[in-house]
N, CA, C and O atoms as a MOPAC input file, in Angstrom:
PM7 MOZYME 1SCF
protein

 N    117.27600 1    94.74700 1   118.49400 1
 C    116.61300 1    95.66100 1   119.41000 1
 C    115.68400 1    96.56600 1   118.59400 1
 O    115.85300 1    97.22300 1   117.56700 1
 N    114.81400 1    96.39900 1   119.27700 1
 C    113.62200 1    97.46600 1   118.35300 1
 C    113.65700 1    99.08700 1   118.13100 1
 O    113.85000 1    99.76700 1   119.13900 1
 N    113.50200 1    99.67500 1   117.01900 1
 C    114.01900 1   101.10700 1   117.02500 1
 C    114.88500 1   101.60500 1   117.20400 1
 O    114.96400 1   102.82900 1   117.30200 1
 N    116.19900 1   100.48900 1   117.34600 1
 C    118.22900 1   100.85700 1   117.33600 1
 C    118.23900 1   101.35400 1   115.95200 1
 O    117.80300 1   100.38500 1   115.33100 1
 N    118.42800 1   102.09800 1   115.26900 1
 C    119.00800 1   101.84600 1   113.64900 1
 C    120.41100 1   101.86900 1   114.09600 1
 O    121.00800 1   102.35300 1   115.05800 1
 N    120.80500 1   101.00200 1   112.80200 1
 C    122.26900 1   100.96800 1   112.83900 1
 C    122.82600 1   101.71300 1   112.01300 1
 O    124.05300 1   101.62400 1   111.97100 1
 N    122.40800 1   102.31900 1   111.43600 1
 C    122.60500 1   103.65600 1   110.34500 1
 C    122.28000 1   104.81900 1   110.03100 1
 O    121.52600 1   104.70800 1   109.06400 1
 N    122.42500 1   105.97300 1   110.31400 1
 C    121.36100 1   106.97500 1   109.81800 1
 C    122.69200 1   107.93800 1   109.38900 1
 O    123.66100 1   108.15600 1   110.11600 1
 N    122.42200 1   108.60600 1   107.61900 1
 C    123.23800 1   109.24700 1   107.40000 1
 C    122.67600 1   110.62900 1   106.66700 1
 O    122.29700 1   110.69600 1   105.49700 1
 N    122.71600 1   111.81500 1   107.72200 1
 C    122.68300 1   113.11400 1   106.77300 1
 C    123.95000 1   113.34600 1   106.24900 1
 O    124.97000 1   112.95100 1   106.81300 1
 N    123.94300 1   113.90800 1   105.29700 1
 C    124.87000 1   115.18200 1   104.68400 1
 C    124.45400 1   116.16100 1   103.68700 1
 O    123.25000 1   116.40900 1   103.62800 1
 N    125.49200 1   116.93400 1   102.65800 1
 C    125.30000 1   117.80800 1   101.96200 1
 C    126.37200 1   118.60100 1   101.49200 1
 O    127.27700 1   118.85900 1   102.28600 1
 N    126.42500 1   119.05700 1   100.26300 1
 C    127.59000 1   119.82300 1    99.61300 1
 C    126.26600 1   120.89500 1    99.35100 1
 O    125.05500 1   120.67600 1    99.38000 1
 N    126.98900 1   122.06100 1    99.10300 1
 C    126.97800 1   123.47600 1    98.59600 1
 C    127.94500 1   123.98000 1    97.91400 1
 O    129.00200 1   123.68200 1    98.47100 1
 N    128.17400 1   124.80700 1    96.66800 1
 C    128.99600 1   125.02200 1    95.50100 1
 C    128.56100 1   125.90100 1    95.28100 1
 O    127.36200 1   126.07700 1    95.50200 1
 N    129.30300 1   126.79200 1    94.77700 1
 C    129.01900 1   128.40900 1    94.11100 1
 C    129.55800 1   129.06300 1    93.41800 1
 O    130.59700 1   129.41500 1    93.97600 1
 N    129.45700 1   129.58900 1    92.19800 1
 C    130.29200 1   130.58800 1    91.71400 1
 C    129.46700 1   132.15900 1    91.70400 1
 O    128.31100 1   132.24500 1    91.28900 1
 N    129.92300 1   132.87200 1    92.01000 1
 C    129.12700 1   134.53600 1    91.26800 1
 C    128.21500 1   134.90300 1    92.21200 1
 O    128.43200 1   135.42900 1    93.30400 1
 N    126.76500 1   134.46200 1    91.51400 1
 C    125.43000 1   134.55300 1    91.81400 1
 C    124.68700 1   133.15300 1    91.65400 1
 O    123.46100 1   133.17500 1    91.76400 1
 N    125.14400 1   132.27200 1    91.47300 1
 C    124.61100 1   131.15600 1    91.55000 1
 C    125.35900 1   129.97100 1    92.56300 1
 O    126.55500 1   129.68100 1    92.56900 1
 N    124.40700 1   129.46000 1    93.30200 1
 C    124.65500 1   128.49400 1    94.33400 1
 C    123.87800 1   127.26100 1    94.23300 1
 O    122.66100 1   127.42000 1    94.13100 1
 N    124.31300 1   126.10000 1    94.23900 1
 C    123.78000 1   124.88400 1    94.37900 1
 C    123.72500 1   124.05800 1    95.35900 1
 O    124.80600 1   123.60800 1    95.74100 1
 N    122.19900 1   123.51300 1    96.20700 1
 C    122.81100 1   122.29200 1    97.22800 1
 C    122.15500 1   121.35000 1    97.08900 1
 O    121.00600 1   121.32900 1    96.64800 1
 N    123.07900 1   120.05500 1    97.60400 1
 C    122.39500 1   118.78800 1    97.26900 1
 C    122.44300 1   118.08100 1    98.57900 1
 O    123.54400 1   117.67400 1    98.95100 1
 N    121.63600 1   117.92700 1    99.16000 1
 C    121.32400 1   117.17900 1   100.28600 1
 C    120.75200 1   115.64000 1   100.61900 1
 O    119.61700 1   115.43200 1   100.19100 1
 N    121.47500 1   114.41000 1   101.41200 1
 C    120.96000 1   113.64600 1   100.98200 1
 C    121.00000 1   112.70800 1   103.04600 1
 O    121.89200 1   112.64700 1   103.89200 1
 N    119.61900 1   112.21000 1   103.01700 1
 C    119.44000 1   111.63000 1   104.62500 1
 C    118.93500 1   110.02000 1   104.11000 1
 O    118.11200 1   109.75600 1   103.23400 1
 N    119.65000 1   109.15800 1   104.88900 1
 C    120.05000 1   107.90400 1   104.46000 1
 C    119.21600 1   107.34900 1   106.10700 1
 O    119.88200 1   107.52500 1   107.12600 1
 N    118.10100 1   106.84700 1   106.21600 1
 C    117.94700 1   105.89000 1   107.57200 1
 C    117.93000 1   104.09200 1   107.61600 1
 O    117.32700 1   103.41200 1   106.78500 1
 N    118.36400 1   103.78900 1   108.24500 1
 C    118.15600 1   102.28500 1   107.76100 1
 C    116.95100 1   101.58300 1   107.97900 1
 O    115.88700 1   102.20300 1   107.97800 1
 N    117.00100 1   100.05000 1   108.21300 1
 C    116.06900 1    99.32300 1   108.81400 1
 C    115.89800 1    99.19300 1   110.16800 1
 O    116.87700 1    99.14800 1   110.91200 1
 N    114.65200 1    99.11900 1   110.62200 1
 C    114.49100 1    98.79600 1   111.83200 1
 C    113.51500 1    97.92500 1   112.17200 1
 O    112.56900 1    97.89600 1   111.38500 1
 N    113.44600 1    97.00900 1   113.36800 1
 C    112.29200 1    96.18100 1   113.47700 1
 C    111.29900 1    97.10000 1   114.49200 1
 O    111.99700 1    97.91500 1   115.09600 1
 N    109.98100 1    97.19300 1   114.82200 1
 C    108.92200 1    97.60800 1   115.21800 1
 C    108.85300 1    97.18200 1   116.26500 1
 O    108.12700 1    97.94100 1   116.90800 1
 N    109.34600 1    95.99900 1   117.15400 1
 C    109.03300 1    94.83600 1   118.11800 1
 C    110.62000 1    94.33700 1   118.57700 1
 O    111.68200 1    94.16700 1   117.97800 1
 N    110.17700 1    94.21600 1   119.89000 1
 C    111.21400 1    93.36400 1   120.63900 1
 C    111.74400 1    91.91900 1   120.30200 1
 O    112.69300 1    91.19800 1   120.61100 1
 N    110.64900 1    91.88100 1   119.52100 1
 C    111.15300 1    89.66700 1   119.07500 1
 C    111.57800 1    90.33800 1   117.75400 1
 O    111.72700 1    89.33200 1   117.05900 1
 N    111.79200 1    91.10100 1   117.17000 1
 C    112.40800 1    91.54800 1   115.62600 1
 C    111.70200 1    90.82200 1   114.72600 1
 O    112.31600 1    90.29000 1   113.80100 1
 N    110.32100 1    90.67800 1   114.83800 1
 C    109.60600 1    89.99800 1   113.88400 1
 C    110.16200 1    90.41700 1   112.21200 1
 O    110.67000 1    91.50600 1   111.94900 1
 N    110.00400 1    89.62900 1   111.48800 1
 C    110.39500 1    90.41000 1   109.90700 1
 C    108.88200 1    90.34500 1   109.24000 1
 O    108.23800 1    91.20500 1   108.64000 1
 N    108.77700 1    89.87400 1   109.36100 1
 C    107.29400 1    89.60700 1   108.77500 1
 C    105.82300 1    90.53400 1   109.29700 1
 O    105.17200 1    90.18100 1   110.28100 1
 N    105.50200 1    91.60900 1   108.55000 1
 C    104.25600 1    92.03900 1   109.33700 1
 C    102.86100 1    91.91400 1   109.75400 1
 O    102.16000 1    91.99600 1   108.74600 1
 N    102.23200 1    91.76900 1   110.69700 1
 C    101.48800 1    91.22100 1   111.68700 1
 C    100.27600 1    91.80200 1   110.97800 1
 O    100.36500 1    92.73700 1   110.18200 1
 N     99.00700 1    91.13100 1   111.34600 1
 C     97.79000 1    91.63900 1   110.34200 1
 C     97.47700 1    93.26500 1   110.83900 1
 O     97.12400 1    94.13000 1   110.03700 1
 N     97.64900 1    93.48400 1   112.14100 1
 C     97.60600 1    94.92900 1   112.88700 1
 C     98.41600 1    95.64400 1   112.55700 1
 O     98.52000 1    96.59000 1   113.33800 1
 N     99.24000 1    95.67900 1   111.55000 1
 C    100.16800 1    96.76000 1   111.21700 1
 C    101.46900 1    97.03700 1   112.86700 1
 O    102.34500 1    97.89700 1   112.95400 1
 N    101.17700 1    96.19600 1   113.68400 1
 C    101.93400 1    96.84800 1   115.12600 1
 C    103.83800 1    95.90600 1   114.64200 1
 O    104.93000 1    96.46500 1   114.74700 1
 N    103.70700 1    95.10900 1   114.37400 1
 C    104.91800 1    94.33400 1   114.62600 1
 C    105.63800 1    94.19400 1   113.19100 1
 O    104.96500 1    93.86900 1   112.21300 1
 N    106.57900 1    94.36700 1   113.12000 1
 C    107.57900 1    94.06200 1   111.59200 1
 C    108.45900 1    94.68300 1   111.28400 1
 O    108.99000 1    95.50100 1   112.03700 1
 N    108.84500 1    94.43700 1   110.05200 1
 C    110.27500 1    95.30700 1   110.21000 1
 C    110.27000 1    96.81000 1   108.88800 1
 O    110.10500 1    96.72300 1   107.67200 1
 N    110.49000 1    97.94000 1   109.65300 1
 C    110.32200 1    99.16800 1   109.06000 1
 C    111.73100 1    99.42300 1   107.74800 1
 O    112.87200 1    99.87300 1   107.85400 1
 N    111.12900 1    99.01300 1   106.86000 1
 C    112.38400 1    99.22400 1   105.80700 1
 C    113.08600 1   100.47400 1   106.12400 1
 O    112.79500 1   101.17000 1   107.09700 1
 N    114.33200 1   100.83400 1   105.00100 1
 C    115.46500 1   101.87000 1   105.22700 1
 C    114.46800 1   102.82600 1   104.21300 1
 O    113.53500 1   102.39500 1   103.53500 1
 N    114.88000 1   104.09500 1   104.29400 1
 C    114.32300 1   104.76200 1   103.13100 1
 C    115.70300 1   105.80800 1   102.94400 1
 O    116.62800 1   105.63600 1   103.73800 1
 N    115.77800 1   106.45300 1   102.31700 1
 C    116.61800 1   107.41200 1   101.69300 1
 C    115.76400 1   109.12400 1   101.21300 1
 O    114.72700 1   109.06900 1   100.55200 1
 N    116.13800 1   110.01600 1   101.48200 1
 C    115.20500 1   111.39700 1   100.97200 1
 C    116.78500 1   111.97200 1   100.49100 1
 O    117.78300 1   112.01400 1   101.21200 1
 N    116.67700 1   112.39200 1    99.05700 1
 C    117.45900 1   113.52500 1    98.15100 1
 C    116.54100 1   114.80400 1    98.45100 1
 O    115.36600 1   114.97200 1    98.78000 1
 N    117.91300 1   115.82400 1    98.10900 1
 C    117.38100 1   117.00500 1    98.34700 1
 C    117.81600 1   118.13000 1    97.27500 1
 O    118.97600 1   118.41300 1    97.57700 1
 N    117.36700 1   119.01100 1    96.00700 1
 C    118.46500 1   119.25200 1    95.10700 1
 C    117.48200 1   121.26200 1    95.77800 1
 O    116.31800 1   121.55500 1    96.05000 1
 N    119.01600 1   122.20200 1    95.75300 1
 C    118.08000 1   123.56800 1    95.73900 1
 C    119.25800 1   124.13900 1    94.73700 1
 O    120.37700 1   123.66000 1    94.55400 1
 N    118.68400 1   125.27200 1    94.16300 1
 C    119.27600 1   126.09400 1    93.30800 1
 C    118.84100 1   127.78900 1    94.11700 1
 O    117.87600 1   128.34500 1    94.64200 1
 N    119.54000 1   127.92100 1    93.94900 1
 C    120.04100 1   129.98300 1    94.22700 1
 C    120.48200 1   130.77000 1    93.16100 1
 O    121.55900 1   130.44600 1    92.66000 1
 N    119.92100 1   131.67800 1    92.73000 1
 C    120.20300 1   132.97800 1    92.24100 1
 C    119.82700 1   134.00500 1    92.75000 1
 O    118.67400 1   134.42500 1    92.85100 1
 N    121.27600 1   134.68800 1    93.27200 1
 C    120.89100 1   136.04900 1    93.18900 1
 C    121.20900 1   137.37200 1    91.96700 1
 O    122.21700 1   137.48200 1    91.26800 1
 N    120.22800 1   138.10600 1    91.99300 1
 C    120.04300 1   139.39900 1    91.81200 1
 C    121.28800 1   140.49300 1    92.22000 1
 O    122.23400 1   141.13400 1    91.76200 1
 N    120.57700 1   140.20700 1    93.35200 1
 C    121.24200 1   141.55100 1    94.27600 1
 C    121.46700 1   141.20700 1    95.55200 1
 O    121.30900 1   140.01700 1    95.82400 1
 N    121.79600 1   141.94500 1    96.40800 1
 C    121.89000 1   141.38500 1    98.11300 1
 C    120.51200 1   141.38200 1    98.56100 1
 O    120.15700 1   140.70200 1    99.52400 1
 N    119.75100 1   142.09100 1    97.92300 1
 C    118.16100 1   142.15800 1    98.40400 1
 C    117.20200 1   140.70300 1    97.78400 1
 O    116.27300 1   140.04600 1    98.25300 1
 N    118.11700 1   140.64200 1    96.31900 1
 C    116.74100 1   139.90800 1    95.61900 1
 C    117.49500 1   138.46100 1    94.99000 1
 O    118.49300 1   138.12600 1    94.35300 1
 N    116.41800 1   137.93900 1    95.56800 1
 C    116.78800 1   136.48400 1    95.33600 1
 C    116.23700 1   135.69300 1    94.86500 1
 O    115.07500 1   135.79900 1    95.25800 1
 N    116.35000 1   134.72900 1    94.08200 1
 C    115.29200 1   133.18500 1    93.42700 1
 C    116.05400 1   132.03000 1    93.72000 1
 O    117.24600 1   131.84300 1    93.47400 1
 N    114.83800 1   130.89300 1    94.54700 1
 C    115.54500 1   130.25100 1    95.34300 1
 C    114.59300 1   128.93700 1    94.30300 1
 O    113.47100 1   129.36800 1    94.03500 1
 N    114.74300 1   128.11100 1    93.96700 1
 C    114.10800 1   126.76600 1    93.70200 1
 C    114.48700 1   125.61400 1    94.51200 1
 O    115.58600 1   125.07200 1    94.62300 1
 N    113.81300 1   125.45200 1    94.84000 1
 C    113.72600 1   123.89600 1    96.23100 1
 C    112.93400 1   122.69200 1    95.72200 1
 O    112.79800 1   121.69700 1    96.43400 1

C-alpha cells in the first residue's frame, strides 16, 4: 500500500549531572512505495517508486550558569 510505513521510530534519552545535561535523539522512518502498484523501480517523472528509509540523529549539550544563564549547543 502506498505511503503505509511499516515503521517509524522516534525516541530519546536525556542525562544529567550538576549543570550539565545531555540529549540524544534519534527518528527512524522506513520504506515506502510512492504508487499503488508498489513500483520499486523509479519512473523517468520522478512520480512512481519506492521512497527509501532514512534515519535523522540528534546530539544537544546544556550548560548552565545559573537559573538565568545558559549555553545550549544543538
Amino acid at each position: 500500500m502506498e505511503n503505509a510505513l511499516a515503521n517509524i521510530f522516534r525516541g530519546g534519552v536525556t542525562a544529567g549531572f550538576k549543570s550539565i545535561l545531555f540529549t540524544a535523539k534519534l527518528s527512524f522512518v522506513d520504506e515506502t512505495f510512492s504508487d499503488a502498484s508498489n513500483t520499486i523501480l523509479p519512473s523517468a517523472n520522478g512520480q512512481n517508486g519506492l521512497i527509501p528509509s532514512y534515519s535523522v540523529n540528534d546530539l544537544m549539550a546544556c550548560y548552565s550558569f545559573s537559573k538565568q544563564v545558559k549555553i545550549k549547543q544543538e
